[in-house]
C-alpha atoms as one frame of an Amber mdcrd trajectory, in Angstrom:
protein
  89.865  87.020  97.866  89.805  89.810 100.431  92.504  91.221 102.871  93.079
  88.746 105.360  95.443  88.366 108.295  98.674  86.390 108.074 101.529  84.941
 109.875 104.693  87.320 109.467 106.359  86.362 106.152 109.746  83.785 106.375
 110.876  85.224 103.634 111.321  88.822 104.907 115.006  90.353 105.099 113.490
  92.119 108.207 115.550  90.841 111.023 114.151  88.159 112.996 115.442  89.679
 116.347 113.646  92.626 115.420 110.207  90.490 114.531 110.601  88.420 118.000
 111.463  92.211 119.899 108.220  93.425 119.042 105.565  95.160 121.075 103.637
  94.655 118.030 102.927  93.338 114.740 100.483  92.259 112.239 101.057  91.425
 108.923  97.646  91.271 105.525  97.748  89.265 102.501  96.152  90.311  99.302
  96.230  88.722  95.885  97.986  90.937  93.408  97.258  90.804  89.895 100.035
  92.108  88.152 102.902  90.161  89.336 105.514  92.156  87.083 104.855  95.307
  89.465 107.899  96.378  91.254 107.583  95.988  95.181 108.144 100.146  95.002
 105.064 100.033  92.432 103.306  98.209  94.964 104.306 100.468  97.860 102.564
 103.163  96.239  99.262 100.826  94.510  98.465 100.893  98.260 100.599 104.102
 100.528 100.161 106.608  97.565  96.255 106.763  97.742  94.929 107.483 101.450
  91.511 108.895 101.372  91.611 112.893 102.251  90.127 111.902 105.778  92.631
 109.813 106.258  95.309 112.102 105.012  93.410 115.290 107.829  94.186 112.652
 110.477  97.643 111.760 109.867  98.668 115.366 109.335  96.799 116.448 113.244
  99.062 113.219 114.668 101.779 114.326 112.978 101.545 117.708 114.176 101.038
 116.351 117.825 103.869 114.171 117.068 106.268 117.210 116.236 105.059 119.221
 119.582 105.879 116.066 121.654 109.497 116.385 119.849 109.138 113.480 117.822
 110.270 112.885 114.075 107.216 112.821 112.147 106.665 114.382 108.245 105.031
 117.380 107.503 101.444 118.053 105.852 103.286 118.547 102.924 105.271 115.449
 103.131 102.098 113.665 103.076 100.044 115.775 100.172 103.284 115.634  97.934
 104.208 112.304  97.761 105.769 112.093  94.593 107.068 108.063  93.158 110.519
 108.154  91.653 111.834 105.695  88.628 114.876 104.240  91.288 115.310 103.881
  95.055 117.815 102.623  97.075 118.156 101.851 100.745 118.672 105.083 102.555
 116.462 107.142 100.232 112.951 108.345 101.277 109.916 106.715  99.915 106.618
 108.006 100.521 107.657 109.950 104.157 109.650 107.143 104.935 113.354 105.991
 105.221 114.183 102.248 103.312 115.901 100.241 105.471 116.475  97.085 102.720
 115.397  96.719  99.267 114.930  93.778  96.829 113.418  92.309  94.198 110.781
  91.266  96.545 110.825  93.088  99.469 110.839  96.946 100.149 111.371  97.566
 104.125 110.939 101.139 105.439 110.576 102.399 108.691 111.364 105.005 111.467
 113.316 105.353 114.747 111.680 107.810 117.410 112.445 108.464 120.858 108.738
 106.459 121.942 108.860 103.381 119.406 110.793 102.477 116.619 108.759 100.645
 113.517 109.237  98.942 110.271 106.849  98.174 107.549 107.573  95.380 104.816
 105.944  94.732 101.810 106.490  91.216 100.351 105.950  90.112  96.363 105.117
  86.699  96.776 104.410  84.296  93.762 103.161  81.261  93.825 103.186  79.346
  90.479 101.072  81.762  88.540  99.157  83.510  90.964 100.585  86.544  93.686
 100.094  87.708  96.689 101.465  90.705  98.403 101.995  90.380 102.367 102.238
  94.082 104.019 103.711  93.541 107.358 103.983  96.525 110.227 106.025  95.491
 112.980 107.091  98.466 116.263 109.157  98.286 119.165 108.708 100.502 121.983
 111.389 102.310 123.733 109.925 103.784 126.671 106.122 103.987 128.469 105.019
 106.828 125.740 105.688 104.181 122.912 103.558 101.393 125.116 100.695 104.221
 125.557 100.890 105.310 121.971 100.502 101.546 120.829  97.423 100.853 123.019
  95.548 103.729 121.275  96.776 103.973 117.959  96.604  99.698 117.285  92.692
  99.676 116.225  93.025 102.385 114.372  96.234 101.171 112.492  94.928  97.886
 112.014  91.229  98.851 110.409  93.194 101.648 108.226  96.135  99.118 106.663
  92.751  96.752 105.862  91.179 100.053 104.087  94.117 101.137 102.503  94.600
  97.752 101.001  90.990  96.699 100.044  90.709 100.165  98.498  93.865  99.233
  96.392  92.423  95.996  95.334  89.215  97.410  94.583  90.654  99.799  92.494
  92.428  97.602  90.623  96.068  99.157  91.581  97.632  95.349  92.585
């Protein structure tokens, strides 16, 4: 099985005002092997390995994304990223804030002044085989947030389908 392109999952804790609010969303379901990984374990099988080209081009947006005024992490928010034995909602993981937290769900996110997003990453089991459904869903709060959508949305959507082929291929789910 390969990534492949899914309805938003009903069993998210993501608010379903914020799901029907949305510019945009997409959501990719991949099989995951070991089904006693954590949904933090997870988050990092697939966030915690970007490919150095990948990591040069988030660190330039990011740096445009500072100059613009916007909350965005450093370089060395990005190089560091460091997995910790216990999170909680409110805590950091990876470069971003967790907005809810459970045994099968992780939901983290940001809040800027152009767009405000959330990504969820859903443990699903079905009778002895898993899935995991990562889900990216952004509201826009002004014309910036539209514009940065339009460009950014191919880019997003090809690198969450690298990101999570590379994690499967590497056996990390």
């Amino acid at each position: 099985m390969s990534v492949e392109e899914c309805e938003f999952p009903c069993a998210s804790q993501l608010d379903r005002r914020w799901v029907e609010a949305a510019y945009f969303s997409d959501s990719y379901r991949v099989p995951l092997l070991d089904t006693r990984a954590t949904v933090c374990e997870i988050f990092f099988a697939i966030f915690g390995h970007h490919p150095a080209w990948m990591k040069r081009v988030l660190m330039a947006r990011n740096a445009i994304a500072r100059w613009c005024g916007l909350d965005a992490p450093t370089a060395s928010e990005l190089v560091n990223i460091e997995a910790r034995s216990r999170y909680s909602v409110g805590d950091k993981i990876g470069v971003w804030p967790i907005f809810a937290l459970s045994e099968t769900e992780l939901v983290a996110g940001r809040d800027n002044k152009h767009l405000d997003f959330r990504l969820s990453v859903v443990k699903e089991a079905d009778g002895g085989h898993g899935s995991v459904v990562v889900s990216t869903v952004c509201r826009v709060n002004n014309v910036f947030g539209r514009i940065y959508l339009l460009l950014i949305i191919p880019f997003h959507r090809w690198g969450m389908q690298i990101l999570l082929a590379r994690a499967m291929a590497a056996g990390r789910l």
